[in-house]
N, C-alpha and C positions, 0 to 999 in steps of 0.2 A: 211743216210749212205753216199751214193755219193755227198750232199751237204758237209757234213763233210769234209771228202776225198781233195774235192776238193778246201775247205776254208785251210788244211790243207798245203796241194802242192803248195797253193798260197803265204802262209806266208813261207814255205819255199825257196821260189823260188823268194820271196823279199827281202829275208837275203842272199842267193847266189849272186844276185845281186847287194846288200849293200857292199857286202863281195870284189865283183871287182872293187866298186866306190873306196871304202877307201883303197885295195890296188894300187890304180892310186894316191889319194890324198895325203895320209898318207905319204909315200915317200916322195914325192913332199916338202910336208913341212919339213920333219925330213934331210931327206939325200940332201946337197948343189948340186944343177949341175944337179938334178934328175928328166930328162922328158921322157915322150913317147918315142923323137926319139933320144934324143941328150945317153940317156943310155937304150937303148931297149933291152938289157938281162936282165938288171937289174930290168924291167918292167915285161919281160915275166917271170922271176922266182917269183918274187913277185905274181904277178898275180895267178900262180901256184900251190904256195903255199899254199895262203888264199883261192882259190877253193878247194883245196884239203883237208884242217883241215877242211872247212865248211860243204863241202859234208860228211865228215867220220864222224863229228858230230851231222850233222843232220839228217840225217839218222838211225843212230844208236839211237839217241832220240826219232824217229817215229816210230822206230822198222817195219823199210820197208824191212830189208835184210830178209832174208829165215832164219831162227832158224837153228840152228846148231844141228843135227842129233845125236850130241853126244856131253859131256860134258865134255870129259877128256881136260886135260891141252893138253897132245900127240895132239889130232885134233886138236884142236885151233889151235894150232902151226903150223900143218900142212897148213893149211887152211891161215892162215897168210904168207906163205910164200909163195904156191902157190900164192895167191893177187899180193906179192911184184914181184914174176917171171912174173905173167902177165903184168904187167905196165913195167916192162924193157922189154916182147918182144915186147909191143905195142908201148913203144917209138923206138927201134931200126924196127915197120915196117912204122912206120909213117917215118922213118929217108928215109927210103929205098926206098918209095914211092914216094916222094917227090924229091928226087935225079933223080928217073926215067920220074918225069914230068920235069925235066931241071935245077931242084936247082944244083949250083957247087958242085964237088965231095969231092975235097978237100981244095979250095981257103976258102969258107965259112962254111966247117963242125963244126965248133960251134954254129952257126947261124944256119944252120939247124937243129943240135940236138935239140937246145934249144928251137925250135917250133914244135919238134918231144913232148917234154918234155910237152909246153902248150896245144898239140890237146890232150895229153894221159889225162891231168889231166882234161880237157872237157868235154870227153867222154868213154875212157875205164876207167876210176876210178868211172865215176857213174854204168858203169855195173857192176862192180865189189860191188860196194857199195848195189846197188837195185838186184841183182843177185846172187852176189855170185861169187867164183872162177868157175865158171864151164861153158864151152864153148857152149855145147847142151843148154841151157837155152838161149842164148846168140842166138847163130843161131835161136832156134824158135822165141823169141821177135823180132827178125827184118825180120822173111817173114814172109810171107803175111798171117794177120789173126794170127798174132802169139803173139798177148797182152793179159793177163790173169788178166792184173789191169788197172785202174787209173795211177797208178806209169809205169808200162811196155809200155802204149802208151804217158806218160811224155816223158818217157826214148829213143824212137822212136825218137821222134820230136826235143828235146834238141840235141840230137848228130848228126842229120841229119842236122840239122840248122849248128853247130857246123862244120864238115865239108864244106858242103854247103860254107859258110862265108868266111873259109879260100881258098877255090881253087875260089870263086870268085875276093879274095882279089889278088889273083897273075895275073889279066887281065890288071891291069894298069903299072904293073914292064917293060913291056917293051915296053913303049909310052915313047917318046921323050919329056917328059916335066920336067924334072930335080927340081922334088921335090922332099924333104928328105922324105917323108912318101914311096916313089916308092924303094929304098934303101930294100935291103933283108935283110932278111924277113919280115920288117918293116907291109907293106901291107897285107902279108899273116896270120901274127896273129890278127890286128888288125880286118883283117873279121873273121877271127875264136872266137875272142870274142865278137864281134859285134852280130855274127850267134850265139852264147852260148846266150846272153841276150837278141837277139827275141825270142828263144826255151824258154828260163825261162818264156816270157810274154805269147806267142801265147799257150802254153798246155793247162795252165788253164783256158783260154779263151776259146780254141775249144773244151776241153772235158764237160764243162760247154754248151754251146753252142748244142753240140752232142749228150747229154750225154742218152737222150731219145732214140737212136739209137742205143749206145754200149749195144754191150751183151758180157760177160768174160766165158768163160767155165771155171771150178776151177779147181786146179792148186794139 
């Protein structure tokens, strides 16, 4: 069972990763002029995007989300749109938070959204994905003692790296060394996906690792 589990999280979490290489590459070849810094929205929505179809797809393939409680067309609906309101407030707090550590208000608010837009698709899209629309679920996975899976302490580590990454990547923006990668937000997503694809490696490695240790109370 936990072998399974966790050969499972593996291969998913090397197609996630696949999924960020080829949207860096794929670009690159298709679109003229198309790099990391020289067009870095066009990187970060890219980027974004193919986390986003990857995670909704594979997950839904794993059938890691919570079963739906009910089967009318009405909940779905609900439920789905709930999803979509949560990822617009989770970009608008990432926007707002980020502002509050010193990002321009309004000189580079594109620039900001649009890495508001890559930490949501990082991180609140896989809560949403392994969770559900529901915030209580959400609060207890992330204190303490509050993993009920394999996937719930994946989900811990991926989005904690995820953050982590990017507020570490905003320590060189204001060193006097005049490279394009120090350039906003250039830095700041590049560790948020940097931190996204050590969380994909280091989960299955430590729940593996630990795995004699975990105990889950069910759910």
């Amino acid at each position: 069972m936990w072998d399974e589990e966790i050969r499972h999280m593996a291969s998913s979490h090397a197609i996630m990763a696949s999924g960020v290489f080829m949207a860096t590459v794929v670009p690159a070849v298709l679109v003229p002029g198309f790099s990391v810094y020289g067009t870095h929205l066009l990187w970060q929505y890219s980027v974004a995007g193919v986390v986003a179809v990857v995670n909704i797809s594979l997950f839904w393939l794993l059938g890691v989300s919570p079963p739906t409680k009910k089967h009318t067309i009405t909940y779905k609906m609900s439920r789905l749109v709930r999803s979509c309101l949560y990822l617009l407030l989770s970009c608008l707090f990432f926007h707002t938070v980020v502002v509050l550590y010193g990002a321009p208000l309004l000189e580079s608010a594109l620039e900001t959204f649009s890495l508001a837009v890559l930490l949501t698709s990082l991180t609140t899209l896989r809560c949403v994905c392994v969770l559900g629309p529901n915030v209580q679920a959400w609060i207890r996975v992330f204190s303490r003692h509050g993993a009920m899976s394999v996937w719930d302490t994946s989900l811990q580590m991926v989005v904690g790296c995820s953050v982590v990454g990017a507020w570490l990547g905003a320590f060189p923006i204001p060193l006097d060394w005049d490279r394009p990668w120090q350039v906003w937000p250039v830095s700041c997503s590049l560790g948020g996906v940097i931190g996204y694809l050590t969380g994909l490696v280091v989960a299955p490695a430590w729940i593996h690792w630990h795995r004699k240790h975990l105990t889950y109370k069910s759910k």
